[in-house]
Every structure is written in structure tokens, then in C-alpha cells.
C-alpha positions as CSV (number, residue, x, y, z in Angstrom):
1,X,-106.0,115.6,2.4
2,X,-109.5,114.0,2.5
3,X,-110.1,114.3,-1.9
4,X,-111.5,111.0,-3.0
5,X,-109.6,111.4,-6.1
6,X,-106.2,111.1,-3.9
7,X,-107.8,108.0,-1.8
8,X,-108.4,106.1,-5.0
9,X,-105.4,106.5,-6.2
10,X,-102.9,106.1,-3.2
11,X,-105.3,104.2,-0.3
12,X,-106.0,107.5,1.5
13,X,-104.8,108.7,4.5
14,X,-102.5,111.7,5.4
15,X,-99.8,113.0,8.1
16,X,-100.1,116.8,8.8
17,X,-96.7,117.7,9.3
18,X,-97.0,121.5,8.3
19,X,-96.1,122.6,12.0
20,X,-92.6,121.5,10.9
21,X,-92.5,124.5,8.9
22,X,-92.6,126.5,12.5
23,X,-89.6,124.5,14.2
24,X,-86.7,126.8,15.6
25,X,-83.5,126.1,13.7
26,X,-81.5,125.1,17.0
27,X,-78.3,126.0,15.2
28,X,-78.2,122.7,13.2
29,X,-79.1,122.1,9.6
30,X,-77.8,118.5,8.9
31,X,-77.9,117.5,4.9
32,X,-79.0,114.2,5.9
33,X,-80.9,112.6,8.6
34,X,-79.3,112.1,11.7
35,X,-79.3,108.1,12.4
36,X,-81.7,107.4,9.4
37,X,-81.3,103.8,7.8
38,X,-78.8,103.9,4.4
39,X,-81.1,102.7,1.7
40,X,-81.9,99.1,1.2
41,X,-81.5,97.0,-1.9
42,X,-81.0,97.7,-5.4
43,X,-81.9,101.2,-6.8
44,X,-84.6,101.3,-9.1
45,X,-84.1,103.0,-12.3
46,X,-85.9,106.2,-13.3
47,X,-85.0,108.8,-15.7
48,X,-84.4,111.9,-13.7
49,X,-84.4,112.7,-9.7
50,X,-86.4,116.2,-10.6
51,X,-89.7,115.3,-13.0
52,X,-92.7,117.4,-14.5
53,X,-96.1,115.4,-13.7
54,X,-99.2,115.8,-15.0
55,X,-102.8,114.4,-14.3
56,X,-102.5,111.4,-16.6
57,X,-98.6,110.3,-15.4
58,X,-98.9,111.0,-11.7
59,X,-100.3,107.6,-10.8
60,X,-96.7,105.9,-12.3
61,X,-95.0,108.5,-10.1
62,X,-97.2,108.0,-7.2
63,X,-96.0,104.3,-7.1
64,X,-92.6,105.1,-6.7
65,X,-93.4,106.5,-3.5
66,X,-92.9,102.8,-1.8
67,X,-89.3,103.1,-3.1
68,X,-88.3,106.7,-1.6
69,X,-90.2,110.1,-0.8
70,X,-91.9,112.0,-3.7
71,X,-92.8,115.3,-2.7
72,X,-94.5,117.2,-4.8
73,X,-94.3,121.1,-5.8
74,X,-97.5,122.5,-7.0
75,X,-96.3,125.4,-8.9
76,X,-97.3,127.9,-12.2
77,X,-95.0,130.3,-13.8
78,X,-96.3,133.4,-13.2
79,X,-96.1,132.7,-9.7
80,X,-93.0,134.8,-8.5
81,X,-92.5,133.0,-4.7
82,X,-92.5,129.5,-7.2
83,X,-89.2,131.0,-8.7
84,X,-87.3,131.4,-5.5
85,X,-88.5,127.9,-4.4
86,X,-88.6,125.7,-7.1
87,X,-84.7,125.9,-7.7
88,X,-84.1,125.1,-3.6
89,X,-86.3,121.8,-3.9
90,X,-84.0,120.8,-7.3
91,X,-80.8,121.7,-5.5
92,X,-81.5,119.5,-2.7
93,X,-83.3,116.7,-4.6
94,X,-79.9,116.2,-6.0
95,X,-77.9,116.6,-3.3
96,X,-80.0,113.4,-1.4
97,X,-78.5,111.5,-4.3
98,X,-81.4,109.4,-5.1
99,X,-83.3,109.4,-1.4
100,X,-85.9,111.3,-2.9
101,X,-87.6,112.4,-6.1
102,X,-89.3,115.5,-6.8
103,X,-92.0,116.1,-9.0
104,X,-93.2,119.5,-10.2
105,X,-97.0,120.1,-10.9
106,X,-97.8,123.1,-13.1
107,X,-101.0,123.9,-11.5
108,X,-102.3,125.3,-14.7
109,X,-101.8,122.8,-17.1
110,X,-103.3,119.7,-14.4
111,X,-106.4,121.3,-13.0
112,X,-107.4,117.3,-11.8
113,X,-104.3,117.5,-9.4
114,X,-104.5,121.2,-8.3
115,X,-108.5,120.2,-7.2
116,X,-107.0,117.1,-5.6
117,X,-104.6,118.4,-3.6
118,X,-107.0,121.6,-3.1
119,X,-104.1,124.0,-4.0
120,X,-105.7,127.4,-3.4
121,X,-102.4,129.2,-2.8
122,X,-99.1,128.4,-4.5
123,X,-96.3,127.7,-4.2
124,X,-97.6,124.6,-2.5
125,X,-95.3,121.1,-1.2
126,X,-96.6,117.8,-0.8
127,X,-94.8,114.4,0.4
128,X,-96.1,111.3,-0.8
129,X,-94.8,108.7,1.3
130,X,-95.9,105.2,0.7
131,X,-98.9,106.0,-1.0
132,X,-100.0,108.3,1.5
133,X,-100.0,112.0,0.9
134,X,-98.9,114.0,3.7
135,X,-99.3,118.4,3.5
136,X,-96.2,119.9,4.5
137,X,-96.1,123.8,3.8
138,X,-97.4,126.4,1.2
139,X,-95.2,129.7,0.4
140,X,-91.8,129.9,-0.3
141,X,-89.1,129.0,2.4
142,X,-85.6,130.0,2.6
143,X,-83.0,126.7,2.2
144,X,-82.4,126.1,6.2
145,X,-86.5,125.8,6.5
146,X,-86.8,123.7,3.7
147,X,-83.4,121.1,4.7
148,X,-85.4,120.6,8.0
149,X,-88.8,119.4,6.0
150,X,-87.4,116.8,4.2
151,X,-85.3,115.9,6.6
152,X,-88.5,114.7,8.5
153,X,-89.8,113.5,5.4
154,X,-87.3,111.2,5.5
155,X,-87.7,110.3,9.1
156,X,-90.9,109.5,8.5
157,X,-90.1,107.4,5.5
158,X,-87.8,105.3,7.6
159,X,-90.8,104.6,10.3
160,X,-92.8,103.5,7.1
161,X,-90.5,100.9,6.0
162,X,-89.5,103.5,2.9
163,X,-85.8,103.2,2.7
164,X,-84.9,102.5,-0.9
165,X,-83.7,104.7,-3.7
166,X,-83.5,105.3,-7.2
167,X,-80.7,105.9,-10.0
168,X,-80.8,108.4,-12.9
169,X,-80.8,105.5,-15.9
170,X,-80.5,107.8,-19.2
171,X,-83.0,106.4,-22.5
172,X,-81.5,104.5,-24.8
173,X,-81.2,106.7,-28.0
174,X,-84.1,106.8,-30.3
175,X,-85.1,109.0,-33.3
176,X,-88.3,110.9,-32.6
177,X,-89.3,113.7,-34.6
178,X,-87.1,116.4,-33.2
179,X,-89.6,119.2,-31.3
180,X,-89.8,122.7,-33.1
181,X,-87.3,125.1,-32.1
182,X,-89.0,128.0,-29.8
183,X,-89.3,130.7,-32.0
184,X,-86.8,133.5,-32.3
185,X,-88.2,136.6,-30.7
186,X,-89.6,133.8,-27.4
187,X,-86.1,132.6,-27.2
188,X,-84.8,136.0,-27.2
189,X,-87.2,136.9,-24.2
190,X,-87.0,134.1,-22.3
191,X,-83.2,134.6,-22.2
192,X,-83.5,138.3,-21.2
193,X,-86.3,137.2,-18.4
194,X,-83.4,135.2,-16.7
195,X,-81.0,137.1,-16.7
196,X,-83.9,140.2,-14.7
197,X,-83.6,142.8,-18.2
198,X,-87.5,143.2,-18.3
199,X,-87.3,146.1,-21.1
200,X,-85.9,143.5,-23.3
201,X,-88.4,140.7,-22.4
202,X,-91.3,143.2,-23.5
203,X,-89.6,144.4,-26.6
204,X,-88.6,141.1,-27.6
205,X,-92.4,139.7,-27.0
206,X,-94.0,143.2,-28.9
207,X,-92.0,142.2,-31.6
208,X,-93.2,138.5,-32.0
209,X,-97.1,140.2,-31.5
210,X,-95.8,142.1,-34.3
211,X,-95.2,138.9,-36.4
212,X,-98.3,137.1,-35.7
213,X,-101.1,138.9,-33.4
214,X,-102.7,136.1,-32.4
215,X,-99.6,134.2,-30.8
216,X,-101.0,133.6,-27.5
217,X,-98.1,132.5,-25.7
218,X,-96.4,136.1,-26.8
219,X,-99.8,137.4,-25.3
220,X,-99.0,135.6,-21.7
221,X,-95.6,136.0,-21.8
222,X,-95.6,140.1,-22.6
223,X,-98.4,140.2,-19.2
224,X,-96.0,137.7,-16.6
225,X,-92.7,139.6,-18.1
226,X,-94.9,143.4,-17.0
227,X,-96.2,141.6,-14.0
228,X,-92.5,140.6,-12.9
229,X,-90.9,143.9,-13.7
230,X,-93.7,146.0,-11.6
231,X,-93.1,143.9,-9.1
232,X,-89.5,143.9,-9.0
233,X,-87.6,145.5,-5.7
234,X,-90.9,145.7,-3.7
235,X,-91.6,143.7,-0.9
236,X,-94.6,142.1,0.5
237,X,-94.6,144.4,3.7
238,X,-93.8,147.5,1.5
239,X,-96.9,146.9,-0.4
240,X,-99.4,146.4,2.2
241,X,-98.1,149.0,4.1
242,X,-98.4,151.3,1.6
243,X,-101.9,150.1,0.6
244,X,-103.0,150.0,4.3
245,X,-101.9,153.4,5.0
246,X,-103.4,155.1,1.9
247,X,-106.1,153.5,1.2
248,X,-107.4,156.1,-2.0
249,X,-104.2,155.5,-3.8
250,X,-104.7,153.6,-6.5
251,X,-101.0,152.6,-7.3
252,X,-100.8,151.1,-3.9
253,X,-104.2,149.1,-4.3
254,X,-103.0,147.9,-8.0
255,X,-99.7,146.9,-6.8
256,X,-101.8,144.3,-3.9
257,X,-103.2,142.9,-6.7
258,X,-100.3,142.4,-8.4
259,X,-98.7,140.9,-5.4
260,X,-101.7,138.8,-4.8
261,X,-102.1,137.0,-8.0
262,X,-98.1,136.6,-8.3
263,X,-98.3,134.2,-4.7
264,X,-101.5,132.5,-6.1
265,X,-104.4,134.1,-4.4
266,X,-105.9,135.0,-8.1
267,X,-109.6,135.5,-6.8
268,X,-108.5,137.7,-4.0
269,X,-106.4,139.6,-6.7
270,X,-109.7,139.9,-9.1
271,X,-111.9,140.9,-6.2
272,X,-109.9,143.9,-5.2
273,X,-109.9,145.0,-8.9
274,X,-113.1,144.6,-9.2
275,X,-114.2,146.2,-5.8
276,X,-112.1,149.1,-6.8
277,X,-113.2,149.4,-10.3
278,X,-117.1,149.7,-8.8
279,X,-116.1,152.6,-6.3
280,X,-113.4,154.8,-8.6
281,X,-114.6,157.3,-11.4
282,X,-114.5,157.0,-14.8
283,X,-110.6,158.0,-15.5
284,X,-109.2,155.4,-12.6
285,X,-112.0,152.6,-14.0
286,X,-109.9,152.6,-17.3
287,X,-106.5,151.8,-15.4
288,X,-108.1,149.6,-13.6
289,X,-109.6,147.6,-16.1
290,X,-106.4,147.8,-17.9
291,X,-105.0,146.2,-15.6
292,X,-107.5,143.4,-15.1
293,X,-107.1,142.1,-18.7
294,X,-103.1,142.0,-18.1
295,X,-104.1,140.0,-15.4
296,X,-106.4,137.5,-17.3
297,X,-103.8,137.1,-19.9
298,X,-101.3,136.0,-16.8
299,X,-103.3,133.6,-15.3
300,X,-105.1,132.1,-18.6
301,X,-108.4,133.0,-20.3
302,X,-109.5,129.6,-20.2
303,X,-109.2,129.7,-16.7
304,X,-112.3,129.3,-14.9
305,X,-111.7,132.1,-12.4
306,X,-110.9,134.4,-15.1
307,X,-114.2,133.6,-17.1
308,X,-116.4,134.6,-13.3
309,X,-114.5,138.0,-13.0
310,X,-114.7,138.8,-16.7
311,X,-118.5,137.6,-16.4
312,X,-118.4,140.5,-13.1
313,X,-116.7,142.9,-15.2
314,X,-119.1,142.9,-18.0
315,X,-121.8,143.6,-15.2
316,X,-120.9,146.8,-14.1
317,X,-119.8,148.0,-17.2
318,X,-123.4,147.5,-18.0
């Protein structure tokens, strides 16, 4: 983690402890760390134990990290291995009571620290310990995997002299201008999303198009929502099987891409579309570049990697 941005703002310096990940399970999954120190002196106050960061309040967080562990999870929402994750690193956040804090990055929203931690594939975990920032594991892990990380973490916190904690403090009670209810038909759809009835999610999202065309969030959502539902019941050795073993069929080469972009390898998602788009005739090209503009909407069309395959696009359609 050699980014100058990070070694200005924490001193520098990093611990590689992503061969953790690869540790046998030896039968024992302790909550806690074995013959770590109880946390010294008084908690300091913050207002949650799970926080979204961005670029300009990560530097407060990042100072907190001589009090306990941060680690940090680099994430986006239409990344579908961030949805099994995420939830894990909340669960157990709380269940440390206060020995660590976690602090979500949406990757999309804070391109400074995506480039600073050099996030090219998400879901992606960090530990800040003391300033330092220390690489621990990319991809979603199950719960047992993820226990035996922080349980390091916090090993290694110890040897640093990091043995404190915090307490969830709640804000006194002020009156700010109360935020604007979602709107109707996004409420609708985000509800229907979590409870998996993608036909819903679509409709509900068509109808708020239907409202206002240019509602770009109803554009997004209607692309993740059809992203998630192809996705849904396939599996990552399924995929690339069937893609690997056929390689003409075009379902099987969309469905890579689909499964690409949804763990955070957009580019490599883009190039195949593109690749393919170049090779197939004229009645495939159309699905194809159907589905490339989905894809756009997903990711963001003020994403920089979205303007360089639109840019590629326009090329050989011309």
C-alpha cells in the first residue's frame, strides 16, 4: 500500500497480512482473541460502530485508528459478492462490542480513496491500525474466514499498543430540515429488491421512468435490479464452464460479463463485450450492444471506464 495519498495521511507503511485469508480453520473459530489484552482506559465516544466514509471524512476516521482497528470495506452496490459480505463485517463489528469500527467506502461515490487504496476488484477489506494501512483480502469470505482476519487484526493491534475502544454515544437532538422521503415507486422497488422479487423491482422502476424519463437513479436502478435477477441461481463455476466449453454461445459469453462487472472487474467485463461485439454479425452486435449500455447505466456514465468503452464502441460502429 505504497499511494502517497495514504502516506500523507496516516505516516505510511503497511503489513501484508492477506495470506491469513489462506489459513486452515483447525476446528477453532474463537469470537475473540485468544489471550488478547481487555481494552484500556476510557471509551471514546463515536456515533456508530458501523460508518459510511467518504474522501473528505476519512482522515477523522483514520485517527481513530490509534483507539481500536478500523477496517475498511471498499464496496459499490451493484457489486453482488459486496451483498453477501458487507452484512458479515456489520454483524461482527457489533458483536466485538466496540473493539473495532468499520467503515464502508462506496467505491463509486470516493474515487480519491478507491485510487488510494488501488481497489481494482471489489469487494475489497482494509485494516487501519495505528495509522498504518495494512491489505487483508479482496472477494467475499464466508463468516469462519472472515472471524479468523480480525481476529489477527486484533492481535496485531495489541503488538501496536492499540487496545482501546469506543462507545456508541447517540447526537443530541436537533432540528435539521428533515431529508425528502424516497419517492414512491423507488421505495416500492427497493423493498421488493430485498426481499429477491426482481419482476417487481423492474416494474416498480418502469413505472417511476414512466413519471419522469430523465430520473437517473430509476435508470441505475432498473439496469442493477436486471443485472441481479440474470444473475440469480448461477454460479461462478457454472458460468465459466459454460462459457469455456462453448465458446460461440453468446448467452454464455454475456452471462461472463455479467458476472465480471457484478465482482468488480468492469474493464474486463467491457472488453469481452466489446471483443465479441467486433467478431459477431450484425443480429448478435445489437444484443450485445444492448447489453453494454445496461451495463454503463450499472456502473455510472460518468465513470471514467465507461466513457473509454463507449469512446471503443463508437469506433467500430463507425
Amino acid at each position: 500500500m505504497s499511494d502517497p495519498r495514504l502516506n500523507s495521511l496516516m505516516g505510511g507503511g503497511a503489513v501484508d497480512l492477506s495470506p491469513l485469508v489462506h489459513k486452515s480453520q483447525a476446528g477453532q473459530q474463537p469470537a475473540t482473541v485468544p489471550g488478547a489484552p481487555s481494552p484500556s482506559g476510557d471509551p471514546v465516544s463515536v456515533p456508530s460502530l458501523v460508518m459510511d466514509v467518504t474522501d473528505e471524512t476519512f482522515a477523522e476516521v483514520a485517527r481513530l485508528s490509534t483507539v481500536v482497528p478500523v477496517i475498511i470495506d471498499l464496496w459499490a452496490e451493484w457489486c453482488q459478492p459486496c451483498t453477501q459480505l458487507t452484512p458479515i463485517l456489520e454483524k461482527l463489528t457489533r458483536e466485538l462490542n466496540g473493539r473495532i469500527l468499520l467503515a464502508k467506502v462506496d467505491v463509486e461515490s470516493n474515487p480519491g480513496l478507491s485510487q488510494a487504496f488501488q481497489a481494482q476488484s471489489i469487494p475489497m477489506v482494509v485494516a487501519v491500525v495505528a495509522g498504518k494501512p495494512i491489505p487483508l483480502f479482496q472477494g467475499a469470505l464466508p463468516e469462519a474466514d472472515v472471524i479468523q482476519v480480525l481476529n489477527q487484526v486484533l492481535e496485531l493491534a495489541a503488538q501496536a499498543g492499540v487496545t482501546g475502544s469506543v462507545v456508541v454515544v447517540e447526537a443530541e437532538a436537533s432540528d435539521p430540515a428533515a431529508p425528502a422521503p424516497m419517492p414512491p415507486h423507488h421505495a416500492e422497488a427497493l423493498g421488493a429488491l430485498e426481499r429477491g422479487d426482481f419482476p417487481t423491482a423492474k416494474e416498480e422502476y418502469r413505472q417511476a421512468l414512466l413519471s419522469n424519463p430523465r430520473d437517473t437513479e430509476a435508470v441505475a436502478g432498473l439496469a442493477r435490479v436486471s443485472l441481479l435477477a440474470r444473475l440469480s441461481g448461477k454460479t461462478l463455476d457454472g458460468v465459466r464452464g459454460a462459457a469455456a466449453a462453448d465458446p460461440q454461445n453468446l448467452d454464455a459469453q454475456l452471462d461472463v460479463a455479467d458476472l465480471d462487472l457484478s465482482g468488480g472487474h468492469i474493464e474486463d467485463a467491457f472488453d469481452r463485450l466489446l471483443t465479441l461485439f467486433a467478431a459477431r454479425d450484425t443480429d448478435e452486435r445489437d444484443r450485445i450492444r444492448e447489453r453494454l449500455l445496461e451495463l454503463f447505466d450499472v456502473v455510472g456514465v460518468t465513470d471514467p471506464r465507461v466513457g473509454a468503452a463507449r469512446r471503443r464502441l463508437t469506433a467500430l460502429l463507425y
